[in-house]
ROSETI-161849 format. One line per 10 residues: number of its first residue (from 1); for each residue y, x, z of C-alpha. Coordinates in steps of 0.2 Angstrom, whole numbers. Each point is the difference from the previous one (the first is absolute). Example, Ala and Ser with C-alpha at 12.3 -4.5 7.8 and 13.67 -1.06 7.14 Angstrom:
% residues 2
1) -22 62 39 ~ 17 6 -3
END
This chain:
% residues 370
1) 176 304 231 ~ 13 -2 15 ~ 0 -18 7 ~ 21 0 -4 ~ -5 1 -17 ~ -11 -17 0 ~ 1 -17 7 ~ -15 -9 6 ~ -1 -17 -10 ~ -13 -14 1
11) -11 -5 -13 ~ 8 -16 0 ~ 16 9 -9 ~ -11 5 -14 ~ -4 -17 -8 ~ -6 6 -15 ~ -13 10 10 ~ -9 -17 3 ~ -1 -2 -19 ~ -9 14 -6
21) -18 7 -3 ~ -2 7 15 ~ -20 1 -2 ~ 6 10 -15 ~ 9 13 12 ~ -14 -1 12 ~ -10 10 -13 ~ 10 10 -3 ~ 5 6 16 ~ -17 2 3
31) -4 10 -14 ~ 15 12 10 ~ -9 -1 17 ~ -16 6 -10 ~ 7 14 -3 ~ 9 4 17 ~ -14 -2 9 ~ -11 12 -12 ~ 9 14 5 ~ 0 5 -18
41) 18 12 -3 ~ 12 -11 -12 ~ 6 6 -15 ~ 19 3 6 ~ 2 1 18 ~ 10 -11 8 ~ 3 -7 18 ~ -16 0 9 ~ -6 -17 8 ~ 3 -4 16
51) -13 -5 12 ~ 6 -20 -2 ~ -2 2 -18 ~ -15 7 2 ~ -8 -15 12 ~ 8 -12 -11 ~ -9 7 -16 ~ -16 0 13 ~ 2 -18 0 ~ 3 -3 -18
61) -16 10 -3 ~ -11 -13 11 ~ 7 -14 -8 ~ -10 -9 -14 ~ 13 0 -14 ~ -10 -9 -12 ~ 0 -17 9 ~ 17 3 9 ~ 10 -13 -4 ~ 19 -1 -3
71) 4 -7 17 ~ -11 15 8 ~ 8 13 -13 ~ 17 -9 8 ~ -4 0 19 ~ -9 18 -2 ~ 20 9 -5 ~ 8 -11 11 ~ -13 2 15 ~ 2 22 -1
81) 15 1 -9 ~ 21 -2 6 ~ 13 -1 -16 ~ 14 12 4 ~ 14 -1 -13 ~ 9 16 -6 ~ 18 4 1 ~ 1 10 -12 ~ 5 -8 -18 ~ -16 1 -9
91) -3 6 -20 ~ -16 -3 -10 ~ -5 8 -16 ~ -18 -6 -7 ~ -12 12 -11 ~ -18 -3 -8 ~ -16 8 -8 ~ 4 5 -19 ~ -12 1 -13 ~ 3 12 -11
101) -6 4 -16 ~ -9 21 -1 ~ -11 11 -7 ~ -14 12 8 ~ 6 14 -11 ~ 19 3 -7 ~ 2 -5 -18 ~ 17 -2 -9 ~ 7 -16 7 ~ -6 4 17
111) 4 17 9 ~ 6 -3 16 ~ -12 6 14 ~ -6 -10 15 ~ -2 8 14 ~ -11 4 11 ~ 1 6 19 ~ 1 21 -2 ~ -12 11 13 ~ 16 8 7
121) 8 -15 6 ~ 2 -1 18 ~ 7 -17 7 ~ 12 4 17 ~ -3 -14 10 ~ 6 6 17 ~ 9 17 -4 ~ 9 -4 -16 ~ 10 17 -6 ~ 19 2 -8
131) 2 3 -20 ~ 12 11 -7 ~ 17 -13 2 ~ -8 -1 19 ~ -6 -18 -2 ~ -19 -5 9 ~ -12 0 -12 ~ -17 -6 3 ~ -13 8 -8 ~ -3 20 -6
141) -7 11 -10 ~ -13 12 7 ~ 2 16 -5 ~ -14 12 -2 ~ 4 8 15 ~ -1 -14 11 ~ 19 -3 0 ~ 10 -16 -3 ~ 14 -4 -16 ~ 9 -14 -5
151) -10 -7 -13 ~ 6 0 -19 ~ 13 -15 -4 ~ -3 -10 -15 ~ 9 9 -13 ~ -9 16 4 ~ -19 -11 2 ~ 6 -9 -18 ~ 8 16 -9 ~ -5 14 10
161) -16 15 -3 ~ -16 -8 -2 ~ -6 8 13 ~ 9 -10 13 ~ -2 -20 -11 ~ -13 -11 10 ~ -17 -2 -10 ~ 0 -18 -12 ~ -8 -15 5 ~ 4 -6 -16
171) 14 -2 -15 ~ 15 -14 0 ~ 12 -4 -12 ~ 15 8 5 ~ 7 6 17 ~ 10 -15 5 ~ -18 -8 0 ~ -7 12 11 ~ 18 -1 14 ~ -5 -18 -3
181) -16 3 8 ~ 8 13 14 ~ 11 -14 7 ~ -11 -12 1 ~ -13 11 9 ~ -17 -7 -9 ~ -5 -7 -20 ~ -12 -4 -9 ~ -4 11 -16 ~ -5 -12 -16
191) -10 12 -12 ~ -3 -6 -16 ~ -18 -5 0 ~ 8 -12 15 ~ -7 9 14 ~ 11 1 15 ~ 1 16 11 ~ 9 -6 18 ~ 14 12 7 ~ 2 4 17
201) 14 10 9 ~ -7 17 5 ~ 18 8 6 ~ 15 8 -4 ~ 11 16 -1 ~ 8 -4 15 ~ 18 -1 -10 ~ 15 -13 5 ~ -2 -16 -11 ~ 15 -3 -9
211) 3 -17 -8 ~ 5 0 -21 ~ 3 -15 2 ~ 16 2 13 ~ 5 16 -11 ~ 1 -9 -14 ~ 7 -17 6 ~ 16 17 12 ~ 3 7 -18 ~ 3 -18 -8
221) -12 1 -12 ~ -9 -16 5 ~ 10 -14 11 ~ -10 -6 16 ~ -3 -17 -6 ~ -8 5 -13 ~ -12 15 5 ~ -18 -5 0 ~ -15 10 -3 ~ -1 -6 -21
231) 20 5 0 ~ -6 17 9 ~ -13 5 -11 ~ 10 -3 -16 ~ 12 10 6 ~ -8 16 4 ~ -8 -1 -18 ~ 17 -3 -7 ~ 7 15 7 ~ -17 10 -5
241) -17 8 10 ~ -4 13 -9 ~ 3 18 9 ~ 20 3 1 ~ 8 -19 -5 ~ 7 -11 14 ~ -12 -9 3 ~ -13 13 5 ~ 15 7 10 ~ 3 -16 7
251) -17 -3 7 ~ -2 17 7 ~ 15 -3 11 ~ -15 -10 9 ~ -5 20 7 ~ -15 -12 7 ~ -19 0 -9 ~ -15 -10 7 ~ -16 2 -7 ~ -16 -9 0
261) -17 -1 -1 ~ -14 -11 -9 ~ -4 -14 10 ~ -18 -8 -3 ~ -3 -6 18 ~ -8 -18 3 ~ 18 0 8 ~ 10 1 -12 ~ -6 -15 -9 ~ 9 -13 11
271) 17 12 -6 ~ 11 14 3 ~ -2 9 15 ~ 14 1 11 ~ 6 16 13 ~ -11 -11 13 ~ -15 2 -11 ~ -4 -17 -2 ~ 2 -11 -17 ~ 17 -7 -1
281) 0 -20 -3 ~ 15 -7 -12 ~ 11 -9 9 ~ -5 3 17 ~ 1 19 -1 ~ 15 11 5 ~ 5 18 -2 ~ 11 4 18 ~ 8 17 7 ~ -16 7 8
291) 11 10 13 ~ 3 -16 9 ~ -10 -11 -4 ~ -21 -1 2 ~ -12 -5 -14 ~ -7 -19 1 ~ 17 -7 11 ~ 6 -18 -6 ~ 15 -2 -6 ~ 9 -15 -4
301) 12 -1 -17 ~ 12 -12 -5 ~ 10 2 -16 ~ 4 -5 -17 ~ -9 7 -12 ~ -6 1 -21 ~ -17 2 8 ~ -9 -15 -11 ~ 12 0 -15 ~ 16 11 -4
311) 9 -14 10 ~ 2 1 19 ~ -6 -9 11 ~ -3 -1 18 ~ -14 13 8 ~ -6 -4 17 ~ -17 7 2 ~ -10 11 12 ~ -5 18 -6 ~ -11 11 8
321) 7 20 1 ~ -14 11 -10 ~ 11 10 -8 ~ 17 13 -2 ~ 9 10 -12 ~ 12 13 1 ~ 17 -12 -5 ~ -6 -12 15 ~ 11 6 14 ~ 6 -11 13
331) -6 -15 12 ~ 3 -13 -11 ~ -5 7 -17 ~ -14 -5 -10 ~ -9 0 -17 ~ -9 -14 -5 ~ -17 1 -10 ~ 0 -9 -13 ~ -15 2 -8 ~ -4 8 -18
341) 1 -1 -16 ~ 16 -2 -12 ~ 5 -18 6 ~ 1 7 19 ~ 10 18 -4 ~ 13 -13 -9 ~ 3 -9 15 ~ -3 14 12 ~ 14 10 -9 ~ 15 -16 -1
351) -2 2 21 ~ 13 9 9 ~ 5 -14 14 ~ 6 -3 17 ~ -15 -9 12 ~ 0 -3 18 ~ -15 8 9 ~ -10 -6 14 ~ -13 10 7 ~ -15 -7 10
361) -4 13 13 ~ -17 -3 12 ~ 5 -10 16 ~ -8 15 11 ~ 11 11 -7 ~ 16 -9 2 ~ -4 -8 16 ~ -10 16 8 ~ -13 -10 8 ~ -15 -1 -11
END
């Protein structure tokens, strides 16, 4: 981030700072510095740590975080952290963990595949390649020959041979159910006998994402005040899913398709893994633009938000960066996790809203003398 497009602030022009569970972030950071320090490759790349970060996660590593107290939480961000302030207008979105209702085999009322990471997927992090309209794609498709290819788009992985369609996890109700789970990167599958089977990213064709939501809201179908998640879904399924209608069409506008994998790691437990690798926390966890920003930074967000009930009110928290998605572009852009279930996708779909954006970066870094 270039220092015109931040101002150094003091913790003293953050008053809310002072009033919240810091302990709470605490832990959470350090579940992020776990992971740094491991070594272990994230999920989805993202800007590697710098070696401040890295001391700093040190630290937070020899801490004892089960008797730190608030005060210590307090003087532990402010001792190793300087609160830079961005230009940049910011804009937050928020997204959550669905649990959705499926089948381990198809049966009438539940045909649409999930699905899971295919053996010819290849994920570009450093040398993407151009598609056929000459825009970067990220992953490939290895050919038998050793070769690279774009990777099929969603209408041709939903509609095309079976030959090319990813292999099921298992069955969902309907193919709104299964962008659902696409958008939000992770679920929880509910089968009837009540077991739950966790899903976790596993990648993605490599496509542009394209927002439905901003197509429908540019043709004057829905008006922005009143898109939501709930409003979005009713619409597609209105307009119809099934091969040919508009809203199958409309979907696969989105050319992008991630896919997962079954998830049963002790890990997985505490929640979705984010593109860090680490269990995202609701609340505290945030989704950023992984081509500048690194995993487990602090950053500071003030706003007004539906976060606790469809009515807003103010939002000044810290969040930890632990995770990214393709519609996150930009310094001061951010998706919220919100947690999961029904209750949280409601609330997670009404925000769309502007929010200031503090970042906390580690005093070595920003003062170069360790």
């Amino acid at each position: 981030m270039a220092s015109d497009d931040i101002d150094p602030i003091g913790f003293d022009s953050i008053d809310a700072f002072f009033r919240d569970d810091l302990r709470e972030v605490f832990h959470v950071f350090r579940r992020s510095a776990a992971v740094t320090l491991s070594g272990a490759p994230p999920l989805r790349p993202a800007l590697p740590a710098d070696d401040a970060l890295v001391r700093v996660c040190r630290i937070a590593l020899s801490m004892d975080a089960d008797t730190l107290s608030q005060g210590a939480a307090r003087d532990f961000f402010i001792a190793h952290f300087r609160p830079f302030r961005l230009r940049t207008p910011g804009f937050v979105t928020a997204y959550y963990e669905p649990v959705i209702e499926a089948r381990e085999t198809p049966e009438a009322e539940f045909r649409t595949p999930v699905p899971a990471r295919p053996a010819d997927l290849v994920t570009l992090n450093e040398t993407p390649i151009r598609g056929e309209a000459g825009e970067t794609l990220t992953s490939a498709r290895r050919r038998a020959d050793g070769g690279l290819e774009p990777y099929p788009d969603r209408r041709a992985l939903e509609e095309g041979p079976l030959e090319i369609r990813p292999k099921p996890i298992a069955f969902v109700r309907d193919r709104v159910e299964l962008f659902l789970i696409q958008v939000q990167g992770s679920a929880r599958l509910r089968f009837p006998d009540g077991r739950e089977l966790p899903l976790t990213y596993d990648g993605r064709n490599g496509r542009p994402y394209t927002s439905i939501g901003r197509l429908l809201i540019e043709r004057g179908r829905v008006p922005q005040s009143e898109m939501s998640l709930d409003r979005l879904k009713a619409e597609i399924r209105a307009l119809g899913q099934e091969e040919g209608e508009p809203g199958a069409r409309l979907m696969q506008e989105n050319r992008s398709y991630v896919f997962f994998r079954a998830d049963r790691s002790p890990e997985r437990r505490d929640g979705p893994i984010g593109g860090e690798g680490c269990a995202l926390t609701p609340l505290r966890s945030i989704a950023v633009d992984r081509a500048l920003w690194s995993y487990g930074l602090p950053f500071w967000i003030g706003a007004t938000l539906p976060w606790r009930s469809a009515t807003p009110e103010p939002f000044e928290r810290l969040m930890i960066a632990q995770d990214t998605g393709s519609a996150i572009l930009g310094p001061a852009r951010a998706d919220l996790f919100f947690g999961a279930g029904d209750e949280a996708g409601t609330l997670a779909g009404l925000v769309r809203h502007g929010a200031e954006f503090t970042v906390l970066l580690p005093r070595a870094a920003e003062r170069g003398d360790g």
